[in-house]
LUMFI-535574 format. One record per residue (C-alpha): x negated, y negated, z; residue in one letter. Coordinates in steps of 0.25 Angstrom, whole numbers, padded with zeros to 4 digits, always signed. Last residue first. Example, Ala and Ser with C-alpha at 12.3 -4.5 7.8 and 13.67 -1.06 7.14 Angstrom:
BEGIN
-0055+0004+0029S-0049+0018+0031A
//
This chain:
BEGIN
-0038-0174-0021X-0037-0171-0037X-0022-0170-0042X-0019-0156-0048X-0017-0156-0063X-0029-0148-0064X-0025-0137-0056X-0011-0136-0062X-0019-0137-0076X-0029-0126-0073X-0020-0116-0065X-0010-0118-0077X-0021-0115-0086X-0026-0102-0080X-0012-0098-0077X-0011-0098-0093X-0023-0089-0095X-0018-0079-0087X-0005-0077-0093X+0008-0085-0089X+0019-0074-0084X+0013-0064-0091X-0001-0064-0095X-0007-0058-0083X+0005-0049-0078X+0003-0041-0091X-0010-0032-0086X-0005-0031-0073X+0004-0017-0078X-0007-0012-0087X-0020-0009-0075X-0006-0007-0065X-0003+0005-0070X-0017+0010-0074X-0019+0009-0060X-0006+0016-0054X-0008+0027-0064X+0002+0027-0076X-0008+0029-0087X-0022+0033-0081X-0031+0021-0083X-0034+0020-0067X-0035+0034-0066X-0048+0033-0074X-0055+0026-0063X-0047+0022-0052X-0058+0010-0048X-0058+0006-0062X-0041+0005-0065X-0043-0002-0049X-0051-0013-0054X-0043-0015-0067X-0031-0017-0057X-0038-0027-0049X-0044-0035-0062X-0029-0036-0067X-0024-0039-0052X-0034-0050-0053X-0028-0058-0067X-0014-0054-0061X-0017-0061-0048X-0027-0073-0051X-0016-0077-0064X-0004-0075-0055X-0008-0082-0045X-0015-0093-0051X-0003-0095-0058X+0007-0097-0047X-0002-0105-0038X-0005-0115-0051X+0010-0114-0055X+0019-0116-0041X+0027-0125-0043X+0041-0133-0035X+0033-0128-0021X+0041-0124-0012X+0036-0113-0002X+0040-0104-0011X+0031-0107-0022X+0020-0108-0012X+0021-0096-0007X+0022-0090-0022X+0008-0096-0025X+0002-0092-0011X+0008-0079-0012X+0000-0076-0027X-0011-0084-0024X-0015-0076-0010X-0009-0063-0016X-0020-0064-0030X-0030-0067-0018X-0028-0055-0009X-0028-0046-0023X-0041-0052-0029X-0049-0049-0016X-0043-0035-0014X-0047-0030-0028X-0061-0037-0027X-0063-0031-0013X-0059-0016-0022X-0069-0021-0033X-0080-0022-0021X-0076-0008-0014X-0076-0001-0024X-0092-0006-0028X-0096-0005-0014X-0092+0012-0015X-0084+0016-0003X-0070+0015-0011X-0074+0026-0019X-0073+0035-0007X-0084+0045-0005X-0090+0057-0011X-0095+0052-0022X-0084+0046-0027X-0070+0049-0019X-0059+0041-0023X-0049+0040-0011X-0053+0026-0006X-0055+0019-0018X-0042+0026-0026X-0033+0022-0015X-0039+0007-0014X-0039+0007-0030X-0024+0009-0027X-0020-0002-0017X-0030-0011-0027X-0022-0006-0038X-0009-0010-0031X-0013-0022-0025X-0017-0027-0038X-0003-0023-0044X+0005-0031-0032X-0005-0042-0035X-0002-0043-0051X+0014-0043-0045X+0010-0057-0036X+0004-0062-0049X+0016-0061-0056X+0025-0066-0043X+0015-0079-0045X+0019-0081-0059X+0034-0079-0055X+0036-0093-0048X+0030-0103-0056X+0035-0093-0068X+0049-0098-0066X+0045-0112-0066X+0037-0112-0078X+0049-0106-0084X+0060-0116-0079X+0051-0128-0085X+0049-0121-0097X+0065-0120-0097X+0067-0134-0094X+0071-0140-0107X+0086-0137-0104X+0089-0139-0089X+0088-0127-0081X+0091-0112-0085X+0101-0111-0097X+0110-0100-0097X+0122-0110-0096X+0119-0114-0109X+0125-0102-0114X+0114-0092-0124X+0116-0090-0138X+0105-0081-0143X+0103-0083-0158X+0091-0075-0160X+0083-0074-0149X+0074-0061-0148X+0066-0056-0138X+0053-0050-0138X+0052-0039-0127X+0044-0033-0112X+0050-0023-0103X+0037-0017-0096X+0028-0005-0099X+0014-0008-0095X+0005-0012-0106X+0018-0017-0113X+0028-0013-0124X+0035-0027-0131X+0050-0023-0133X+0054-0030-0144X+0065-0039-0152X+0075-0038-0140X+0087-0046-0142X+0095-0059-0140X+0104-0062-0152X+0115-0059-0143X+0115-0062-0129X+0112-0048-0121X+0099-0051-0113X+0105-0065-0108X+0099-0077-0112X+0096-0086-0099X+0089-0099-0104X+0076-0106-0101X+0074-0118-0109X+0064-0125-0116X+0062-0139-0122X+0052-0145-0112X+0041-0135-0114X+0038-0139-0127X+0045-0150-0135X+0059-0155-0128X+0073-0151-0126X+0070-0141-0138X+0079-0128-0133X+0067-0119-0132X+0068-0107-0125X+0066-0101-0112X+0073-0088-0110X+0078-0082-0096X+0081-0067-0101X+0094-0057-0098X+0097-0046-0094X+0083-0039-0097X+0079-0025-0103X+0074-0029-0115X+0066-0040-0113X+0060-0037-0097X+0048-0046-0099X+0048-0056-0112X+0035-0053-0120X+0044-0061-0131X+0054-0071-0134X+0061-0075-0148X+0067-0086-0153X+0083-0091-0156X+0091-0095-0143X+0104-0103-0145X+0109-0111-0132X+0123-0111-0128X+0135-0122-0125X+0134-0127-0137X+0121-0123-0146X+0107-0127-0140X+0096-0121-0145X+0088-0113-0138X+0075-0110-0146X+0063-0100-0143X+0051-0106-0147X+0042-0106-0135X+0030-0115-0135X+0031-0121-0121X+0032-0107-0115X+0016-0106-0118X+0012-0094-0109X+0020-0086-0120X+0026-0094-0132X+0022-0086-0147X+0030-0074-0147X+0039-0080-0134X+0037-0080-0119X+0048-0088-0110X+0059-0075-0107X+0061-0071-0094X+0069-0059-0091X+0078-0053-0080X+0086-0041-0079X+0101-0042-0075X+0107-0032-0063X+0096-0029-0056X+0103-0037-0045X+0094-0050-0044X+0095-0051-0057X+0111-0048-0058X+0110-0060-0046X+0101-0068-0054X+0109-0068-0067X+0122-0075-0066X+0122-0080-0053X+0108-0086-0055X+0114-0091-0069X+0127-0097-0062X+0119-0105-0050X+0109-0111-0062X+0097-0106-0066X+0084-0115-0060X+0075-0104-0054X+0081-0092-0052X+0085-0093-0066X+0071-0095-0070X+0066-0084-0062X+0078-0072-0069X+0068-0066-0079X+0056-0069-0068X+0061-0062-0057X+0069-0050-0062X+0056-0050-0071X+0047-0049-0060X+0054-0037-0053X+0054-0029-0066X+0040-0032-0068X+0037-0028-0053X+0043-0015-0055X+0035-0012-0069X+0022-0017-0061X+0023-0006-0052X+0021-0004-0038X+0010-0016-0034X+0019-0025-0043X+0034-0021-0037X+0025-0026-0023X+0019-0038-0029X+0031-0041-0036X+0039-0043-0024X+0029-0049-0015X+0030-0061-0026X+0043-0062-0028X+0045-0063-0012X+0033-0073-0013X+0040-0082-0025X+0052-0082-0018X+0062-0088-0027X+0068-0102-0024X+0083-0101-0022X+0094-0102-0032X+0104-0092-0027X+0100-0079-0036X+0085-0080-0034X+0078-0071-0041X+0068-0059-0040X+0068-0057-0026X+0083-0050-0027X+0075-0040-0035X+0070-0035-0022X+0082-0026-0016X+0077-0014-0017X+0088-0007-0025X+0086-0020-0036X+0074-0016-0036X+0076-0001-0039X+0085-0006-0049X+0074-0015-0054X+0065-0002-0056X+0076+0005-0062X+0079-0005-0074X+0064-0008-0077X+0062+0008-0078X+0070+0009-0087X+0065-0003-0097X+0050+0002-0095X+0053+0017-0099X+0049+0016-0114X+0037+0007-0111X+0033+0019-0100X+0033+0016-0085X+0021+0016-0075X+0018+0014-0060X+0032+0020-0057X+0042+0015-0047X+0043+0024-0034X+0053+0017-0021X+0051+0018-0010X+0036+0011-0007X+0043+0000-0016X+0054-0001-0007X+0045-0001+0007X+0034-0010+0000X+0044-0020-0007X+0052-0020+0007X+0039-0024+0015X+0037-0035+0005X+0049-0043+0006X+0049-0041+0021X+0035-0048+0021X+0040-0059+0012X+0050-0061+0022X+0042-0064+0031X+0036-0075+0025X+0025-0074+0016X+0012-0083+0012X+0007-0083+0026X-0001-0071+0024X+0005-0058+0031X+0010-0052+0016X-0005-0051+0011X-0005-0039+0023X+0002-0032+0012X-0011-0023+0008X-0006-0014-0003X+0000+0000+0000X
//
């Protein structure tokens, strides 16, 4: 079991404590597998948010009555699905993120109409803002919603967009030409069945998840499905991903502490020479690396959602230097423990080789590396001198 002594720091309340205590007792209860086949990935998305919605947890996901979201609840919750399988947390996430931006700023009659069912299992979630040729730049995107009477028209397409297929309905920002750039988007509810919506392509994965293109052609949508003011939507998804972008990081350090929960295993067990591998100096150094990177992913990652939730309006440098240091670690974590399990570590379905493909995507997602290496630079250099 991974150290949870992390949960004593002055970054969680007592709650938070319970919150994680009943992960651990449900998720030690309760089996879900390390891997799932391409074929099998739109079933097994079904049960393993039934089981949740058994558990009790996807309530965390939304906000049903309009109040801020706990970030460290989200947080605690991805870290532990992570740390058991990265298909789990993914289901989690997107409950979270497909429905954020109605959490966020929908109206009384759209969080009634949809984050209830969310909360419930009952509609799956989806947030659509990449396109073919607009993915960290949600400025450039070209899918139009033009206004028609009482509905908006959406022609374009979208793509790389989490749980299309299987989803309920999907929160897409469009262009409806307010102003250039950012300023003339929307976000606006489309749901999954509204003619001339349809699925173009299901987009196969390093580790299996549901992932397609979508296509718009002739969507008409009421007006009451738009989220905010018109010309806001960039504003709506820069917002949404303020809170998310830290739960990202926090589900790269649930899969950290897994392989280092497993390298420990293999360590102490292991016998070369005659003695166990973990009393060799060498062992021992990439295991202090593996422990060191893990307390300072937690530190950035609780520090960034403690301060969301203490009230602050943004949270973008915190947020992105926490997901950039923790998913660009865990990567060099897992890769550690492939080398220190030997050829088990690139058996297909072993915990290790599991976790070597499912971090890979939770650096580019989300924002990429690269990106939250610029937004880190221009917050920081935006910053007022002393």
């Amino acid at each position: 079991m991974a150290d949870c002594s992390y949960l004593n720091w002055p970054f969680f309340d007592a709650r938070h404590r319970e919150l994680a205590a009943s992960l651990n007792a449900w998720l030690g209860a309760t089996s879900f597998p390390h891997h799932v086949n391409e074929d099998k990935v739109d079933t097994a998305c079904a049960e393993f948010l039934a089981e949740m919605v058994k558990g009790g947890f996807t309530a965390n996901a939304v906000s049903t009555e309009g109040a801020a979201l706990d970030v460290r609840s989200l947080c605690l919750t991805r870290e532990h699905f992570a740390r058991h399988s990265g298909l789990l947390d993914f289901v989690f996430a997107m409950q979270g993120l497909g429905s954020g931006p109605i959490s966020l700023f929908g109206t009384p009659e759209q969080r009634a109409h949809y984050l209830r069912d969310v909360a419930a299992g009952k509609k799956v979630a989806a947030f659509a803002l990449s396109e073919p040729e607009a993915g960290s730049d949600a400025a450039s995107l070209t899918l139009t919603a033009r206004a028609d009477g009482d509905h908006f028209i959406l022609d374009g397409e979208k793509t790389w967009i989490s749980n299309g297929g299987i989803a309920s309905f999907y929160v897409v920002f469009a262009r409806t030409g307010e102003a250039p750039g950012a300023k003339g988007v929307s976000a606006i509810i489309v749901d999954a069945d509204s003619p001339g919506l349809s699925v173009v392509e299901r987009i196969p994965l390093i580790a299996a998840h549901p992932l397609a293109r979508l296509k718009f052609e002739n969507v008409r949508v009421p007006h009451g499905n738009l989220i905010g003011k018109p010309g806001e939507g960039f504003k709506t998804a820069m917002a949404t991903l303020d809170v998310f972008r830290s739960t990202v990081g926090a589900a790269a350090l649930g899969m950290a502490r897994r392989a280092l929960d497993e390298t420990l295993t293999r360590a102490k067990t292991r016998q070369i020479n005659g003695a166990p591998m973990a009393e060799l100096q060498m062992v021992q150094a990439m295991i202090s690396d593996m422990a060191l990177k893990i307390d300072a992913a937690a530190l950035l990652i609780y520090r960034a959602a403690w301060t969301k939730d203490s009230g602050a309006p943004r949270v973008t440098r915190e947020a992105a230097m926490a997901k950039l240091y923790a998913t660009d670690t865990a990567q060099e974590i897992i890769d550690a423990a492939v080398q220190l399990h030997g050829g088990w570590g690139v058996v297909h379905g072993h915990p290790i080789e599991c976790l070597y493909r499912d971090i890979r995507a939770l650096r580019i997602y989300e924002g990429a590396s690269e990106v939250q290496k610029v937004i880190i630079a221009r917050q920081t250099l935006a910053q007022e001198a002393p």
